[in-house]
C-alpha positions as CSV (number, residue, x, y, z in Angstrom):
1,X,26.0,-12.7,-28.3
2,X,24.8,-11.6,-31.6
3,X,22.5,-13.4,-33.8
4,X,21.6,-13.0,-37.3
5,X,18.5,-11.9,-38.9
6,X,18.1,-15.2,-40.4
7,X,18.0,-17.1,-37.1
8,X,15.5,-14.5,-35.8
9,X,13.3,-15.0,-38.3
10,X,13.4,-18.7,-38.6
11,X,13.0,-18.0,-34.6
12,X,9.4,-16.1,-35.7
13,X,8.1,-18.8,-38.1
14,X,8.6,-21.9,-35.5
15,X,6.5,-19.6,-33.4
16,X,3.9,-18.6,-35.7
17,X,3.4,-22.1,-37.2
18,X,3.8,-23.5,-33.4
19,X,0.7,-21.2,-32.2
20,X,-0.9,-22.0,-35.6
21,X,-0.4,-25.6,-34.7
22,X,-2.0,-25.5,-31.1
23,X,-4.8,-23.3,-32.0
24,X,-5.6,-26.5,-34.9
25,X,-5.6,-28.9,-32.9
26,X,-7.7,-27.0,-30.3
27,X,-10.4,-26.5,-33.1
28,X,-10.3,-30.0,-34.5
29,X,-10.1,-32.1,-31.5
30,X,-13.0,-30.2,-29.6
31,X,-15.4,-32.6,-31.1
32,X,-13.7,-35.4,-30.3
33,X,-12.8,-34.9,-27.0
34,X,-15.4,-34.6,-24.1
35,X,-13.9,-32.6,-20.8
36,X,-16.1,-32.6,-17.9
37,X,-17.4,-29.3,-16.3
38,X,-15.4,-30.1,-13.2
39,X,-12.3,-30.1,-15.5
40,X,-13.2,-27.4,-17.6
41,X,-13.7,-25.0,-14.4
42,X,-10.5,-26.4,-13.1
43,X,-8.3,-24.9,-16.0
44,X,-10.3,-21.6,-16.3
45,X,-9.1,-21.8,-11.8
46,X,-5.3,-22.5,-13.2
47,X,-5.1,-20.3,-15.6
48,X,-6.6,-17.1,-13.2
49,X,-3.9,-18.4,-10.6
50,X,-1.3,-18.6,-13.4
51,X,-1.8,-14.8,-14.7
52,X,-2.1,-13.5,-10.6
53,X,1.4,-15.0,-9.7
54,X,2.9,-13.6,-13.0
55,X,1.6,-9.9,-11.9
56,X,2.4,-10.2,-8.3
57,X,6.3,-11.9,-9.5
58,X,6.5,-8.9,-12.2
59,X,5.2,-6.4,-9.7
60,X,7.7,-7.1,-6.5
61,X,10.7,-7.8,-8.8
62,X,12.6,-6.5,-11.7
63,X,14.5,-8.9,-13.5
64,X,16.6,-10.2,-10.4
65,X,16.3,-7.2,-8.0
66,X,13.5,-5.7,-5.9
67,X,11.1,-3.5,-7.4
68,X,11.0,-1.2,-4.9
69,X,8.3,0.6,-2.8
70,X,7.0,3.2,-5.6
71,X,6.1,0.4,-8.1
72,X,4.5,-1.8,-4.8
73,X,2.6,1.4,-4.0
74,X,1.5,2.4,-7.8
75,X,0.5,-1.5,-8.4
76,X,-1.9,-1.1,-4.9
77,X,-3.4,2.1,-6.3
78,X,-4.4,0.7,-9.8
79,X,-5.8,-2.3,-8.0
80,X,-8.2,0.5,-5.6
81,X,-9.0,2.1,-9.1
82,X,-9.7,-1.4,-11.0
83,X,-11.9,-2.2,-8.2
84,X,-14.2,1.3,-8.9
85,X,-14.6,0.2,-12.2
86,X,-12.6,3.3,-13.5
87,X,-11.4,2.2,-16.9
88,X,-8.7,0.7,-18.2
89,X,-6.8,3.4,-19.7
90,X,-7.4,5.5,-16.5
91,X,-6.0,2.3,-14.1
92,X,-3.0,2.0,-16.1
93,X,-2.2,5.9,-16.6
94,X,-2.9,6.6,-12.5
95,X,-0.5,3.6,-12.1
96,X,2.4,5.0,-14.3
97,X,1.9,8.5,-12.9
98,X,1.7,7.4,-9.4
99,X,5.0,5.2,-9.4
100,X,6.8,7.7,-11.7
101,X,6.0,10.8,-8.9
102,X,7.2,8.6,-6.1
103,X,10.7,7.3,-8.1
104,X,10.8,11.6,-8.9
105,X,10.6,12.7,-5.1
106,X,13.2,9.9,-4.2
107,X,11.1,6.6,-2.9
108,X,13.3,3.8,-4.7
């Protein structure tokens, strides 16, 4: 199914002026608006657990189908390298490199 240009960018400016939106009434009901601590800890908690069970659904699967071991074992190895407090651009390249030598010598 193709779609035009114009629907994709009509698709982009709902979005932008969606976020826009939020991020507005974020700022200008803040004052108005009094969350408890309890409450305020509680979504910083949901949103943690929110982003860990995106990365461990986009690490064991792809699109409908099993990862496969390399990109399990590449995953565990950036998580080692994370924990040393290597940086960020090191975890992600060790990652890559790792899981593309394992997918080379056959590991599906």
């Amino acid at each position: 199914m193709k779609y035009s240009e114009s629907y994709i960018f009509i698709g982009i400016v709902v979005l932008a002026l969606g976020t826009y939106l939020i991020r507005y009434s974020g700022f200008y009901l803040a004052n108005r608006i009094e969350i408890k601590e309890h409450h305020k800890q509680l979504l910083a908690d949901s949103a943690c657990v929110l982003l860990f069970t995106l990365a461990v659904f986009n690490t064991l699967f792809t699109e409908t189908h099993f990862s496969g071991i390399s990109k399990i074992i590449g995953v565990s190895v950036a998580i080692i390298f994370a924990w040393k407090k290597y940086s960020l651009i090191v975890v992600i390249l060790v990652a890559m490199l790792i899981t593309a030598m394992l997918r080379y010598f056959g590991f599906p």
